[in-house]
Each structure stands twice: as C-alpha cells, then as structure tokens.
C-alpha positions as a printed Julia matrix, in Angstrom:
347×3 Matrix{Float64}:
  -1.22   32.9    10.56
  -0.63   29.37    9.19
   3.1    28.14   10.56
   4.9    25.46    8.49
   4.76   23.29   11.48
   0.77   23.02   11.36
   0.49   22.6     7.32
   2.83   19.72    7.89
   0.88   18.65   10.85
  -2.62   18.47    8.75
  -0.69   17.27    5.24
   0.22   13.68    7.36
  -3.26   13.88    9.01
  -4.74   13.74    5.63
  -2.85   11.41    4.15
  -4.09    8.73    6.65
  -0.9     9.23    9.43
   1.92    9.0     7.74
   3.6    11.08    5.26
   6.08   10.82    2.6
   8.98   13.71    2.6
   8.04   13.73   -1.44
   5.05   14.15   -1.25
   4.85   16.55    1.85
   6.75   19.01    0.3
   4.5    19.26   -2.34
   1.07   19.8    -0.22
   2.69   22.08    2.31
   3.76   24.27   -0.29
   0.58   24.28   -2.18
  -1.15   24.97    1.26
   0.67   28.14    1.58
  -0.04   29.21   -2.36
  -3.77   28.45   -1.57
  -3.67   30.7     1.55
  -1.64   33.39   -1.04
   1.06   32.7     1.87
   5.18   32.58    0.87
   5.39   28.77    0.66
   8.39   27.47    2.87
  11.6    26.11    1.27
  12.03   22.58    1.52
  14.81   22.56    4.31
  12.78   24.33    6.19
  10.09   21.61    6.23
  12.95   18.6     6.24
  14.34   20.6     9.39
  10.7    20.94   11.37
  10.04   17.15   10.49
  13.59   15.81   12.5
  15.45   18.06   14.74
  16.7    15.31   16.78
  17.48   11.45   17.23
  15.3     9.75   19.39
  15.39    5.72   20.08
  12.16    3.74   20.43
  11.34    0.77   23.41
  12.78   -1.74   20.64
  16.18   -0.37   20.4
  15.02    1.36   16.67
  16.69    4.85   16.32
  14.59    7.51   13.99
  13.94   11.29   14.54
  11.23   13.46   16.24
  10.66   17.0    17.02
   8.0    18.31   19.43
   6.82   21.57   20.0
   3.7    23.04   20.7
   2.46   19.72   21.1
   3.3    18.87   17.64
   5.42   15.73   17.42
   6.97   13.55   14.54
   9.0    10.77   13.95
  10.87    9.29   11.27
  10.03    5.83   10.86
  11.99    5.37    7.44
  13.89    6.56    4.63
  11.77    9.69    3.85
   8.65    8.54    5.62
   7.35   10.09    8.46
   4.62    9.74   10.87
   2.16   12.0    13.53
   3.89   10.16   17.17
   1.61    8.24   19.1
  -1.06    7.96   16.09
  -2.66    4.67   16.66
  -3.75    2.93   13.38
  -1.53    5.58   10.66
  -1.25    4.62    6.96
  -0.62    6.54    3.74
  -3.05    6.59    1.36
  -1.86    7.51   -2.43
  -4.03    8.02   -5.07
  -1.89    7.74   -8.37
   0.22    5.0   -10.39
   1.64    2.03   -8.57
   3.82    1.21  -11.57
   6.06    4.22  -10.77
   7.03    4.07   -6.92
   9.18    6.9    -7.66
   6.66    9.5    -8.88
   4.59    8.3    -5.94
   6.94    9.59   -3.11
   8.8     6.98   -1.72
  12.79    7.03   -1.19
  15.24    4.42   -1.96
  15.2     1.45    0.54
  12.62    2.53    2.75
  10.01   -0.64    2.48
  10.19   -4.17    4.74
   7.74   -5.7     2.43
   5.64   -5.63   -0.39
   2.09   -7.29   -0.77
   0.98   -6.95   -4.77
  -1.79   -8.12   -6.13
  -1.45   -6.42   -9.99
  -4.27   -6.05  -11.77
  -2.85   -8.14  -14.37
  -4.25   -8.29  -17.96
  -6.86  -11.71  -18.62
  -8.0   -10.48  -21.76
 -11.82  -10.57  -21.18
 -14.5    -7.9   -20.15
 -14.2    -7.32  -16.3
 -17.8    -5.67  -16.84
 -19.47   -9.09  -17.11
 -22.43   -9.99  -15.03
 -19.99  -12.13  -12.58
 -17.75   -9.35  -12.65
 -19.87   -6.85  -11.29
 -17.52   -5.4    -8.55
 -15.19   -4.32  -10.63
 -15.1    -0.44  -11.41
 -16.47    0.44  -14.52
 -12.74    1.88  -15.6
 -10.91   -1.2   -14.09
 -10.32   -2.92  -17.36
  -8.4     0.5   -18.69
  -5.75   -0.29  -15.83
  -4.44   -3.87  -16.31
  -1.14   -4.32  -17.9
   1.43   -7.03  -17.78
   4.11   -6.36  -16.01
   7.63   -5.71  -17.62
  11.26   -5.36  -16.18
  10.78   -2.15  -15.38
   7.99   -3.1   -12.78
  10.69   -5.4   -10.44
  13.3    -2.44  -11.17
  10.76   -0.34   -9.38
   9.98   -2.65   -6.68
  13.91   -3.66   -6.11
  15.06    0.22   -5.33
  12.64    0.64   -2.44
  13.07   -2.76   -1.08
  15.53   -3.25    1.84
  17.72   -5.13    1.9
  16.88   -9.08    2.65
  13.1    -7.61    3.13
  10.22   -8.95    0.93
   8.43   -8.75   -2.6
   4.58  -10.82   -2.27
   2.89  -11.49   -5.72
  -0.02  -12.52   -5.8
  -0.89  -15.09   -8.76
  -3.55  -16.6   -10.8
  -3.23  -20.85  -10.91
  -1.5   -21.47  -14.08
  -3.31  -22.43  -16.78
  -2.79  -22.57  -20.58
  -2.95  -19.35  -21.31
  -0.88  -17.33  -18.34
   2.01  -20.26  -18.13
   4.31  -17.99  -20.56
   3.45  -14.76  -18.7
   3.94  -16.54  -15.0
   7.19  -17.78  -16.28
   8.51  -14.43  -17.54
   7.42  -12.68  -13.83
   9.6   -15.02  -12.36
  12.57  -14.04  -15.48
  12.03  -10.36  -14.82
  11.93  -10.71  -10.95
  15.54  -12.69  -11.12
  17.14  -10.59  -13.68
  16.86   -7.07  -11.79
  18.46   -9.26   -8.19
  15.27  -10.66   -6.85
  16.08  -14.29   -5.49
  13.18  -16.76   -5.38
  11.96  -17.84   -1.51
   8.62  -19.77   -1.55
   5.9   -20.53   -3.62
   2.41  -21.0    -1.29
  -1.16  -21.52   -2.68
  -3.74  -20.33   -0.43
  -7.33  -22.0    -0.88
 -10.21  -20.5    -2.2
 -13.12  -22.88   -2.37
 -12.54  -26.15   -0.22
 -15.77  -27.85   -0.62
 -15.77  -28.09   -4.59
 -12.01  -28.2    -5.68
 -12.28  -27.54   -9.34
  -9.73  -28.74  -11.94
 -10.45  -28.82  -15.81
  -6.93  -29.34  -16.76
  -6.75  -25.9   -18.1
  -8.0   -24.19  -15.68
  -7.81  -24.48  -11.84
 -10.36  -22.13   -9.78
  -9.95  -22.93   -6.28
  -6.52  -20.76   -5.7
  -4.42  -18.86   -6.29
  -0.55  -18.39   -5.48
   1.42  -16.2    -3.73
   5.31  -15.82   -4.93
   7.64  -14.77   -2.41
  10.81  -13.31   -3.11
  13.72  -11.63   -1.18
  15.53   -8.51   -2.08
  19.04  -10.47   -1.98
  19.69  -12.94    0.69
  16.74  -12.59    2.68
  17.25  -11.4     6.65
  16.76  -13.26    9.59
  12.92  -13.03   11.52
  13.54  -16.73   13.45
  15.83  -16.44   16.97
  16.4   -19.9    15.54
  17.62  -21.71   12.31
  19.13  -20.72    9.48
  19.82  -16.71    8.44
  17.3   -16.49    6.45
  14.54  -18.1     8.56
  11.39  -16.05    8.21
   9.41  -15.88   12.11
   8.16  -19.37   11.86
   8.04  -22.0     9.81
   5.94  -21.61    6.37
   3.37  -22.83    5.86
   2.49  -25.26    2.9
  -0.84  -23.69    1.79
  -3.0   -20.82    3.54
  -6.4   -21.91    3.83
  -8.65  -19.05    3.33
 -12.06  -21.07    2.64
 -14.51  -20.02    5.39
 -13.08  -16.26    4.94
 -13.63  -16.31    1.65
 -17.38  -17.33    2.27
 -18.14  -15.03    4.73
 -16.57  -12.1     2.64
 -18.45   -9.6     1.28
 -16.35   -8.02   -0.92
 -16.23   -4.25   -2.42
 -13.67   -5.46   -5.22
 -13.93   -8.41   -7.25
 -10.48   -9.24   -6.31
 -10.47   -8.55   -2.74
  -8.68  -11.43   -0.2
  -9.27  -11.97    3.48
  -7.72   -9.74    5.26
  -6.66  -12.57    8.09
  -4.56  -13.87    4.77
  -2.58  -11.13    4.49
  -2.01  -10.4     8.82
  -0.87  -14.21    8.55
   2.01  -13.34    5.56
   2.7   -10.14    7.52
   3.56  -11.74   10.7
   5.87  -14.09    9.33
   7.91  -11.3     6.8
   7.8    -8.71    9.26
   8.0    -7.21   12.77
   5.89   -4.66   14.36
   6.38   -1.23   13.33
   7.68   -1.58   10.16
   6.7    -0.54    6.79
   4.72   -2.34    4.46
   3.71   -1.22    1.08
   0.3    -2.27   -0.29
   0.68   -1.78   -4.04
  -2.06   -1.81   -6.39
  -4.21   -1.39   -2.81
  -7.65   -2.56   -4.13
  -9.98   -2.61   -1.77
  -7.15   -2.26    1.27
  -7.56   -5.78    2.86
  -3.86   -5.86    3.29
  -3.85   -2.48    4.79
  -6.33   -2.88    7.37
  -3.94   -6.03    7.92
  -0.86   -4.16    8.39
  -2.69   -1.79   11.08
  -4.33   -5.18   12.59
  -0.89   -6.03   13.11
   0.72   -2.9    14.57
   2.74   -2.06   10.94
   3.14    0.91    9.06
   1.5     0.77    5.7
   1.53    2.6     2.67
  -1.25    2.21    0.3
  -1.34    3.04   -3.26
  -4.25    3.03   -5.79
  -5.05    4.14   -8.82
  -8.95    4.44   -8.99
 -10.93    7.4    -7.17
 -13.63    5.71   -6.2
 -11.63    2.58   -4.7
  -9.5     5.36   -2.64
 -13.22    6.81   -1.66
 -14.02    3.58   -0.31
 -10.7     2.72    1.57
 -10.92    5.77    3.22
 -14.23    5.07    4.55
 -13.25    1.57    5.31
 -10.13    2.57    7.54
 -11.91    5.28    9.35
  -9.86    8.23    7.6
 -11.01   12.18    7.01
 -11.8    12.78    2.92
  -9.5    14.95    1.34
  -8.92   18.34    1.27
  -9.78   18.6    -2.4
 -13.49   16.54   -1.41
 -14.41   18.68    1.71
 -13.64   21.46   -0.43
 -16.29   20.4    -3.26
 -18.66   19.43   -0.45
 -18.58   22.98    1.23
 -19.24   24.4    -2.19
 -21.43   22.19   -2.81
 -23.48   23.21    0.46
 -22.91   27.08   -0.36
 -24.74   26.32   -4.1
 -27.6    24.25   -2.37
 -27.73   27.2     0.0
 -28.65   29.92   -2.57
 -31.13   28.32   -4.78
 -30.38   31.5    -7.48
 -26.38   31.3    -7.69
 -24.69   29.14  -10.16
 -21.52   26.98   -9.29
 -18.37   25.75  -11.2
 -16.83   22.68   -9.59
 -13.7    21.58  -11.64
C-alpha cells in the first residue's frame, strides 16, 4: 500500500532533489488518483515534510522528519529537499514568466541568474542559428513590469537579481533602458554592471553593433546584504571584478543551445552573491550551465524551462531519472513493440 510518506519521497526524487510544497502537493495527490488511492489532504503532506526543527553545522535552522529511513529538510520558504542528497536541484518544466504558477513561495530565493530569451526580431532558425529549438522563436518576449514584480516577491531580502544582456546597440538601447526603468520602479536598486568577454582574439566593433560580449546587470532586492567579513554592508564576498573573461571557455564549448555560457562564468557570479547551501533560481534554464554551476558550488538550484526537449536534455546532462510521465510512454512503448498485433494510443 502506497503511504504518503513514500509518494512524497519519489515526487522530490523526480523532480531532481528538491521539491517545491506547490508543486508537491499536486503530484502526491495525483499519485494516489493514479493508484485509484484516497489522495491525502494537504496538511497531511505539509505535516510528514517538517515535524521538527533541526539546525545545520552552519548555525542555519530548517525542519526535517525521519522515519523509516525517510528524511527531509526544509531548506526554504516552501522548498524542500531529500537530506543528505548530494548534487539536488528542481527541475520545472513550464513558464518562467510566472514564478507563482511555477511553485515557489514568497521570499524563498538568494539569487537569480536570467538569461531571457529576449525578442531580436530575426529568424533564430538561420543556418548560424542552428541550436536553437525549432519552437524557440515562439517563446521570446520583452519583458514588462510585471516580469521584475515576479522576480521581486521571491527575492530575499538584500539577495540578488542577474540579467544577462546583449551589448547595446542601435536597436536594443530603448529596450535596455526600459529593463533598467521596470527593474527600479517595482524596488530593485542597481549594484554593478560587468561585461564578460566572448571572443578575445578578434574584438569586433561596427559602431552599431558590438559582438564580443555581453553584460550582466546586477541588482539587489533593496539594500543588498553583507557576503564580505570586511568593508562596507553591502560588500558582496570579494571584490568585483571589472569584466569576466570567458574567452578560452567559450572556445572550448560545445554548446547544446545557441545561447549557452560557460558554466565556470556562472560558479564565479555564484560565489561572490552567495554562500553554500543556498538557493539559486535558474530562470529561463536553457541548457542548465548555471545549474550544473550551482551544484559545482554546493547550492541549491531551481531550474525552470519552458521547452521539452531542452528539459530532456538537462536531465540527461545533470545525471537525473526521466519523468514519470516518459518512463510511462517508454514501458508502453516496450509492451506495443512486444506484441507486434496490438495497437497503442500514447497521448
């Protein structure tokens, strides 16, 4: 007989780890509907993930409960994670846009890498394009108010908000500007600014458009919080740099997104915003480069994306099970190649 405690158990396991209380309610629950099982109320699933404080070698309180060799922790507002699970992430397939309808709880995030797949107005299908998805121009936008709103609510307080930027060039210096506008208006306050290099060998520079990097914007929910033993509050853990040079990573890269970065960019931006065990969320995920960061780096990352086949491949990349729903199809799948005769549905 399936107990709550184990279709909790597996519905973190899946998700890469970790779990958001959101979004375990919902899986648990459908668990028990696909079994034909009474689903579980949701205080009964609350109450099995923390039954007690516990306090952590770094002085950080959260909550556990153990039995039958079962043990969880809560390692945020509303996230939780399997105890001694080396590596754990969260892996959401859905909108980015909406961090609400994706699971996660007011201020429960230390920082935020995003790298928006913002809209250039050309064919991302083009020969140089080619590792793009074939849907990835349907999901670029601009972004709006509504986007920093989003970003603000599950921010700490003094944590960190990373965009990612295009150089600006003639046609994206309105659009940069009004990031910065929207960003400000909703409480955001401006920290740093810091190119990191593309292509060192061949700077290129037409006056409208410069190709060998790109930015990164870095802004603080508020006043941002101390990371420095030393200096001034708001000292990150050392001293910024003035540019990240990624040149040799980028040429030994081989990349299964056209936009994918080094992943020793994003362990360097980590270390300074953050401290180990702490949550990061990888929005608009890609092809996971910051994730696999975050783990590199002993933090707790949440990962969302919007294409199938990019969460297929991050997945694999990360070392993760597939999901229920594709082990599912693949056992059907090997029941229909079984009987040559029978005829199969999948939907």
């Amino acid at each position: 007989m399936l107990t709550v405690r184990e279709a909790v158990a597996d519905a973190i396991r899946e998700e890469g780890g970790i779990g958001l209380l959101k979004r375990l309610y919902d899986k648990v629950i459908s668990r028990f509907q696909d079994e034909d099982l009474n689903p579980p109320n949701k205080e009964s699933i609350r109450e099995i993930l923390g039954s007690h404080t516990i306090v952590d070698p770094e002085g950080r309180v959260g909550r556990s409960a153990k039995t039958s060799g079962v043990k969880f922790e809560r390692v945020s507002n509303g996230i939780y994670k399997l105890a001694d699970e080396n590596g754990a992430c969260a892996v959401i397939e859905g909108d980015a846009r909406d961090l609400e309808a994706a699971g996660l709880e007011e201020e429960s995030v230390d920082l935020i890498i995003s790298d928006h797949p913002w809209d250039e107005g050309h064919n991302h299908r083009s020969s140089n394009q080619k590792n793009f998805a074939a849907d990835y121009e349907d999901t670029t936008f601009l972004y709006g108010r509504f986007d920093f709103q989003q970003k603000f609510k599950v921010l700490k307080e003094g944590g960190y908000c990373v965009e990612n930027l295009p150089a600006e060039n003639h046609k994206n210096t309105k659009y940069l500007r009004k990031i910065r506008e929207y960003a400000e208006s909703v409480g955001f306050q401006f920290y740093a600014l810091i190119p990191w290099i593309k292509f060192g060998d061949n700077p290129r520079n037409t006056g409208r458009f410069k190709k060998d990097r790109e930015y990164l914007l870095v802004l603080s929910k508020s006043s941002a919080r101390r990371l420095s033993p030393i200096g001034k509050p708001y000292m990150t853990k050392e001293m910024l740099p003035a540019q990240f040079d990624m040149t040799k990573q980028m040429k030994e890269l081989t990349k299964s997104h056209q936009a994918e970065k080094p992943v020793l960019l994003w362990e360097q931006v980590i270390h300074l915003l953050t401290e180990p065990g702490e949550v990061i969320l990888d929005q608009y995920s890609g092809s996971g480069s910051a994730t696999e960061a975050a783990i590199n780096t002993n933090r707790l990352p949440i990962l969302i994306e919007l294409l199938s086949d990019n969460i297929k491949k991050i997945r694999n990349r990360l070392g993760l099970p597939a999901l229920l729903k594709d082990r599912k199809r693949e056992n059907l799948e090997k029941t229909f190649r079984a009987k040559p005769n029978g005829q199969l549905a999948l939907f």
